[in-house]
C-alpha positions, -999 to +999 in steps of 0.1 A: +376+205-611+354+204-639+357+166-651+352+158-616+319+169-612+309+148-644+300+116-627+275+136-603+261+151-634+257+119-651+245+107-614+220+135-610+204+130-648+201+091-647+187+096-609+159+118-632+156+085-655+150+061-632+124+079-616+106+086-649+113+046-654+097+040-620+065+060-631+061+048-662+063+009-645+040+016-618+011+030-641+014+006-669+010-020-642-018+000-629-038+003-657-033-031-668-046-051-632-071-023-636-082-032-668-110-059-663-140-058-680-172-077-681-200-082-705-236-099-709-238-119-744-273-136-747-270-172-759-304-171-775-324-149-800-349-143-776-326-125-752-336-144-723-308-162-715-274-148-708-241-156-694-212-132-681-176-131-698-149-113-688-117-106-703-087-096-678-051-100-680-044-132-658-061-146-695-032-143-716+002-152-704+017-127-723-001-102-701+011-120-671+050-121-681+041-079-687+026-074-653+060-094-640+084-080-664+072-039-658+068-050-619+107-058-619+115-028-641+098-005-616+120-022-586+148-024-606+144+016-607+140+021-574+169+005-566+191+019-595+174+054-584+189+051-548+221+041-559+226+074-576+213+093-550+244+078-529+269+078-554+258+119-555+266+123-522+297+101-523+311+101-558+321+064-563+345+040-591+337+034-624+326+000-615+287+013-604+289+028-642+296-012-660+273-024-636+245-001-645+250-004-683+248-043-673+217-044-660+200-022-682+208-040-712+190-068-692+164-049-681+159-033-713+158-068-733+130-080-707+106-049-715+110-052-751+099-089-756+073-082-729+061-053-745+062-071-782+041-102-771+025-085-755+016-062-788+006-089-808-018-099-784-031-066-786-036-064-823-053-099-819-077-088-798-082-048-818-082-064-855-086-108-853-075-127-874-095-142-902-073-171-913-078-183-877-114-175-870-100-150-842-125-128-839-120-086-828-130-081-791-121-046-785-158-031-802-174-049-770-148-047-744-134-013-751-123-002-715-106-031-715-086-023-746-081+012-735-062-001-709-041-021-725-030+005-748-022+030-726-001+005-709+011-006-740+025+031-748+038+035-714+061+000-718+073+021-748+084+046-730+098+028-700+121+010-734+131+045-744+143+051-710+162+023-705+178+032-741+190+064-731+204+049-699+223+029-714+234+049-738+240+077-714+265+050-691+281+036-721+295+076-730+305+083-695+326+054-693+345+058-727+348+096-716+360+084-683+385+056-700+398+087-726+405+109-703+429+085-685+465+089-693+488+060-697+517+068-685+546+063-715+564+036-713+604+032-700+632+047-725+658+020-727+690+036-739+718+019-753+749+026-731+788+019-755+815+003-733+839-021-738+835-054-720+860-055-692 
């Protein structure tokens, strides 16, 4: 009785993961389309001529790729999430379990190069870089750093829950694989006679 409730509990706290994977992908994407920002920079002493720059995340293809890569996180958690809910209701083979820790390896590798490129873009943009005459933008555009960072932390977490995902399927299986007998193999016994 008890180790066959163990797949709905494993059901029941990855169905809690994948919606905490689905939040955390819909508001890093949130914060970063929201994250435009604008400025006035005079072009001459006098400060009578201006123009009007903007810095938003269809500038960088890194940012792109992270829009795309936490968009299919977020559906990829939504779909994951309503698989568990069915296999709840109607416990199914160990075969949705490999095919979770699949995709969530894959998932998980797309967030974490997203995320890194798109952290080095970040710290571009927060500290320069002198040996390239990049210059800081984040003392002038400042909302539109906050952003990023907050989305930045939130890729992090989505990682961390795809981590413990995986982690979480990989045990169940080797639980579910160790707690299979194998049945022992024929005893072949040696019978004396005398050929006839």
């Amino acid at each position: 009785m008890g180790s066959s409730n163990k797949p709905v509990i494993y059901f029941g706290f990855s169905l809690l993961l994948r919606s905490l994977l689905i939040a955390a992908s819909v508001i890093g994407v949130v914060f970063m389309l929201s994250s435009k920002q604008s400025e006035d920079w005079y072009t001459d002493s006098s400060q009578t001529y201006y123009e009007t720059l903007s810095f938003k995340f269809t500038q960088s293809p890194a940012f792109i790729y992270y829009v795309a890569a936490l968009s299919l996180s977020g559906l990829y958690g939504l779909i994951t999430m309503f698989t568990s809910f069915l296999v709840i209701l109607a416990p199914a083979s160990s075969a949705v379990l490999v095919l979770f820790a699949i995709f969530d390896v894959l998932i998980l590798g797309i967030i974490a190069s997203a995320t890194g490129t798109t952290g080095s873009v970040a710290y571009i943009l927060l500290r320069g870089n002198e040996d390239f005459r990049w210059s800081d933008s984040c003392y002038a555009y400042n909302k539109f750093c906050r952003h990023l960072g907050v989305s930045f932390g939130v890729s992090l977490v989505a990682s961390i829950l795809l981590v413990l995902l995986l982690w979480t399927s990989v045990i169940t299986l080797s639980k579910r694989i160790s707690s299979k007998r194998i049945s022992p193999p024929p005893q072949f016994q040696l019978v004396s006679g005398t050929p006839t």
